[in-house]
Structures are given as C-alpha cells and as structure tokens.
C-alpha positions in Angstrom: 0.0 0.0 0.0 1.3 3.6 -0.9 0.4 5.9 2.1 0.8 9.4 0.9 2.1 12.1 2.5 -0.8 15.1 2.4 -0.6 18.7 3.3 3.1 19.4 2.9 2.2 22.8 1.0 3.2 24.8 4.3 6.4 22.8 5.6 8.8 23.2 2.8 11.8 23.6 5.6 11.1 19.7 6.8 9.4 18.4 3.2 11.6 19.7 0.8 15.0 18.7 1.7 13.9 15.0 1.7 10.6 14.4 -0.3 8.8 11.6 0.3 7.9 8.9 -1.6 4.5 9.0 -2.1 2.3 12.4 -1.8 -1.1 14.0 -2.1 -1.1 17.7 -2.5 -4.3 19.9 -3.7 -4.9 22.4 -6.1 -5.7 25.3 -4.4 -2.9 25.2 -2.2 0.1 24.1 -4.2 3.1 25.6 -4.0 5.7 26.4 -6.5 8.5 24.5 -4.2 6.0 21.2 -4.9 6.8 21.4 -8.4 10.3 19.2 -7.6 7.9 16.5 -6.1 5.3 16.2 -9.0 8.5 15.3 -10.8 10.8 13.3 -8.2 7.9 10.8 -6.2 7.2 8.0 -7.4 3.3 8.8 -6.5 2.2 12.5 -6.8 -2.2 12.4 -7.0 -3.3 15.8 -7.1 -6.2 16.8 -5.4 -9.0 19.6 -7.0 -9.0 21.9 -3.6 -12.7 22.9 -5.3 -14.3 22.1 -1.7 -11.3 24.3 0.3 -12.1 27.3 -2.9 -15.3 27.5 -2.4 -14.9 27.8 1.3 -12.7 30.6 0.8 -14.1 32.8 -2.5 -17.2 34.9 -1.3 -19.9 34.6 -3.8 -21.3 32.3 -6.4 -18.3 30.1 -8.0 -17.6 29.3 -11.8 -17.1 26.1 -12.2 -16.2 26.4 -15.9 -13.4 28.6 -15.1 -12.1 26.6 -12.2 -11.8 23.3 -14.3 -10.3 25.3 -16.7 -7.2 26.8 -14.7 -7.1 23.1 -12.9 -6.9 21.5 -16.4 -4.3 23.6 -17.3 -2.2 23.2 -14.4 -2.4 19.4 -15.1 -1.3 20.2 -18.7 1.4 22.4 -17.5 2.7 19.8 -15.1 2.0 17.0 -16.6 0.2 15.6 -13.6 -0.4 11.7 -14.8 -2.7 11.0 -11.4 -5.7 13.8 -10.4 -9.0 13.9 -8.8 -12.2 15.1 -10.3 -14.3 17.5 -8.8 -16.7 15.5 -6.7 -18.9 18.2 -5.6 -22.2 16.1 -5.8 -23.5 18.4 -3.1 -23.3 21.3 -4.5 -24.4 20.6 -8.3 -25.6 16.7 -7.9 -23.8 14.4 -10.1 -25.2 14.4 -13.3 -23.3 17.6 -13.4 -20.2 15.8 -11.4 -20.3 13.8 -14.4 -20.4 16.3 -16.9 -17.2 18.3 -15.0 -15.5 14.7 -15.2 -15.9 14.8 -18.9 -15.1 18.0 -19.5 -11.6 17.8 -17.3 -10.8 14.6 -19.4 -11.2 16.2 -22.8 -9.2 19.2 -21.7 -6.4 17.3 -20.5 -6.4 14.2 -23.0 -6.1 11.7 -19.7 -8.9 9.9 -17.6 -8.9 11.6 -13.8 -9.6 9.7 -11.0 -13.5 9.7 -10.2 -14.1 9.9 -6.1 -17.2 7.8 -5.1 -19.1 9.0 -2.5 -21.5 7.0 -0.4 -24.5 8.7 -1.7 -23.9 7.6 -5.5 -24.7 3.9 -4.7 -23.5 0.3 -5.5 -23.9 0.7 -9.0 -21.8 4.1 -9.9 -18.8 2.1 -7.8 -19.4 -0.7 -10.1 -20.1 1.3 -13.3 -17.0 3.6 -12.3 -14.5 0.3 -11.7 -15.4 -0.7 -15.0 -14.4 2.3 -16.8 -11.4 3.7 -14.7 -7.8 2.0 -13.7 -7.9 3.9 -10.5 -10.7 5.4 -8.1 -11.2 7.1 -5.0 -13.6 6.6 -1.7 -14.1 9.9 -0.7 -16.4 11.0 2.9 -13.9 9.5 5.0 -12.6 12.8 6.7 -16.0 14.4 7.0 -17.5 11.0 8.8 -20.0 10.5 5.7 -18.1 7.0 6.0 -17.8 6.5 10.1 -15.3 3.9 11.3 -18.2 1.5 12.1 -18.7 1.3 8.3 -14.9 0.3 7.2 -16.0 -3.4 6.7 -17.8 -2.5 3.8 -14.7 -1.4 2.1 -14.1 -4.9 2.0 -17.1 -5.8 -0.5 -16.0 -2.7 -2.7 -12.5 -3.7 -2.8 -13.3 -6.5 -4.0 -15.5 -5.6 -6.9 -12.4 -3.2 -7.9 -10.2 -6.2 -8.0 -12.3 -8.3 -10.0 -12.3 -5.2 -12.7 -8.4 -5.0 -12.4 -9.0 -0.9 -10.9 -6.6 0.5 -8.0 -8.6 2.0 -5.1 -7.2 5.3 -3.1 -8.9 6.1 0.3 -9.1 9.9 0.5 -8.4 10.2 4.3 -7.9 6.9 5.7 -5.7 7.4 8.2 -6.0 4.7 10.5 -2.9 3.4 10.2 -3.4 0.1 12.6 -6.2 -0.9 10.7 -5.4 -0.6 7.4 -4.0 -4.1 7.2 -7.2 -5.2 7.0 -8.2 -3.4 3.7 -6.2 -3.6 0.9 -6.3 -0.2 -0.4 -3.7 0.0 -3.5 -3.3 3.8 -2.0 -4.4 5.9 0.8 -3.5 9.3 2.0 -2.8 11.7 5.6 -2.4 14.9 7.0 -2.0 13.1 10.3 2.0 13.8 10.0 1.5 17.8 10.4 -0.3 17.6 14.0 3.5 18.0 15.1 2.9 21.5 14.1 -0.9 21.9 14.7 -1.8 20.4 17.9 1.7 19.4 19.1 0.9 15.9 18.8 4.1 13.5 17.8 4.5 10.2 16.3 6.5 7.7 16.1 6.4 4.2 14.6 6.4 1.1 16.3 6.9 -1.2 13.3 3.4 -1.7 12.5 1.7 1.3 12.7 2.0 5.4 14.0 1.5 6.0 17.3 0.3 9.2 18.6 2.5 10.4 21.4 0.8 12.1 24.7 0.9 15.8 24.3 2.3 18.2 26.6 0.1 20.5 29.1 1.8 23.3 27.2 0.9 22.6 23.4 1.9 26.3 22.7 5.6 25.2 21.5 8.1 27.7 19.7 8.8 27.9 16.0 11.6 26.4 16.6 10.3 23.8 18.6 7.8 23.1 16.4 9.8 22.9 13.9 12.1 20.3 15.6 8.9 18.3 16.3 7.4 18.0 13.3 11.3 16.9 11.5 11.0 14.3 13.8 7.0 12.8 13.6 8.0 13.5 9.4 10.8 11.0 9.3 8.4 8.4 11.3 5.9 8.6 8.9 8.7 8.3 6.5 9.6 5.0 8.4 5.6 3.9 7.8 5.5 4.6 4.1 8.7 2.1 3.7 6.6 -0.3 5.9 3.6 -0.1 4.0 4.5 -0.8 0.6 6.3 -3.5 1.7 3.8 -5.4 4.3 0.3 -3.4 3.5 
C-alpha cells in the first residue's frame, strides 16, 4: 500500500529537503517548491482543492473557469494521477459527471473519479469498469464512520475483480489498514507535530500518537524540531507499508 504524504504545501523547511515517496497535494494550495515533487515521487495524486475554494471565495463560484485553470495546471505539469471534482452536493452528479468529462477532454487523460456514499453500488461498479484507479471519498467528513470500514471490503473486492486501484481519500488509521487492501491511501496526520503538538513515532506496524504536553503552545523552533522528527516516522511507515500493507 502507498500511504501518501498530504498537506506538505506549508512545511517546505522539513518536506523539501527529503521528499517523500508518495504524496497528495491539492490544487488550491500548491506551492511552486511542490513542483520538484510532482516530478521526483514516485506517486504525486493531485487533489481539486474545489471544496477548500469554495470555502474561501465569497460569492457564487464558476465552475467552468475553475476546471479550466485546474486542467491547465495538469497540462502544464504533466500531472499523470488527479482527482475530479466531486462536488455532488453542491451541483448533484449528473453535473459531477459532466465536470469529469469535460476535465478529461481538456487534458487528453482519464482523472480519478471519487465515489461518495451517496452515488450507490452501482456508480462504484459502473465507475471500476471504466477507470484504472478510483477514490472513496467521505472518509474525513465521517459521511463514512469507522463502524462502516468493513464495507470497504465488498468494494474492494468488486475493484479487484475489474483490475481498478482504489485510493482512500483520508484513511488514516494506520493500525487498521492491514485489514483493507487499499492500492493507496492518504494523511495529514503527520503535520499535527505542528498543529496540535501531537508527535508520532512508529512502532513497526503502525504510527502511534504520542501524549501531548500541558503546554501545546511550543516555539517555532520547537515546532519545527517536532514536526522533523514525527516527518521521518511517517517516512519509516511509508517504507513499511508498501512492503507489508
């Protein structure tokens, strides 16, 4: 299993002097630094950042426009692996659907489509037929609650019977993920270092969360120092998972 790396656009002094393997970064936030890791991992996905742009830009968004800019970004970059705009919620997929089309003639290559709860057995099926790799998305916002992680199981397995890789958005529970065989999976779990003061290490199987300190209000220097050393961890996990996941 590739477990990517997510959320390095604001950590260039601990990311970018030793890139990882494997990493998700999104569109709205990408940084011009990132540009050495689209070309040097072995993985890069890139991520549409419509739901973070529309939570930032007051005012009634253009779609057209944004898959526009985003297609030509992809162009630009040569980006083999990205994400369609799976904003069901907002325009309801029929329209999803028409975006995805729309992205794919722009850029000449097939994104990957994210399949949320809501669109049913049959888009995942319909979907696994037509795509080499797809996403389960609604894992960070809890549409899919960790109660409901044995159903991956069932969808898995339709992927693999259609030869399709699957990449869950957000799956970041690393002890478990043994028990699903995701071909890919991502985490911004590595940056709480420098959020919440909360460090990890790896204890050969999975990342632990250390206790944090009464005083999470660390210096930038501190945090700094911190989040080095929960990066090279997770480092530590990516190795382990490709191997043993």
């Amino acid at each position: 299993m590739k477990v990517c790396l997510a959320g390095t656009y604001a950590h260039k002094e601990v990311v970018g002097k030793n890139l990882p393997k494997f990493m998700l970064e999104s569109f709205f936030y990408f940084q011009d630094w990132q540009i050495e890791a689209i070309k040097k991992c072995e993985l890069f996905l890139l991520d549409s950042g419509a739901f973070t742009f529309m939570n930032n830009f007051k005012g009634k968004v253009d779609w057209d426009e944004y898959i526009k800019k985003y297609a030509s970004f992809i162009n630009k970059y040569d980006i083999k692996y990205f994400f369609e705009l799976d904003i069901d919620v907002l325009v309801g997929l029929d329209k999803v659907k028409e975006y995805r089309k729309e992205l794919e003639n722009l850029t000449g290559k097939k994104c990957i489509p994210v399949w949320h709860k809501s669109r049913g057995l049959d888009e995942w099926i319909e979907i696994c037929k037509n795509y080499d790799y797809v996403a389960i998305g609604g894992i960070v916002i809890k549409e899919i609650k960790r109660k409901d992680y044995p159903y991956f199981i069932p969808l898995l397995n339709i992927a693999k019977k259609y030869g399709t890789k699957v990449h869950g958005l957000g799956l970041t529970c690393t002890g478990e993920l043994k028990k699903y065989p995701f071909y890919s999976v991502d985490s911004t779990s590595w940056t709480s270092a420098n959020r919440f003061a909360q460090m990890y290490y790896f204890n050969g199987e999975a990342m632990i969360g250390l206790k944090k300190p009464q005083n999470s209000r660390l210096k930038l220097d501190k945090r700094i120092d911190a989040l080095d050393l929960s990066y090279r961890e997770w480092l530590k996990f990516q190795e382990y998972a490709e191997k043993y996941l």
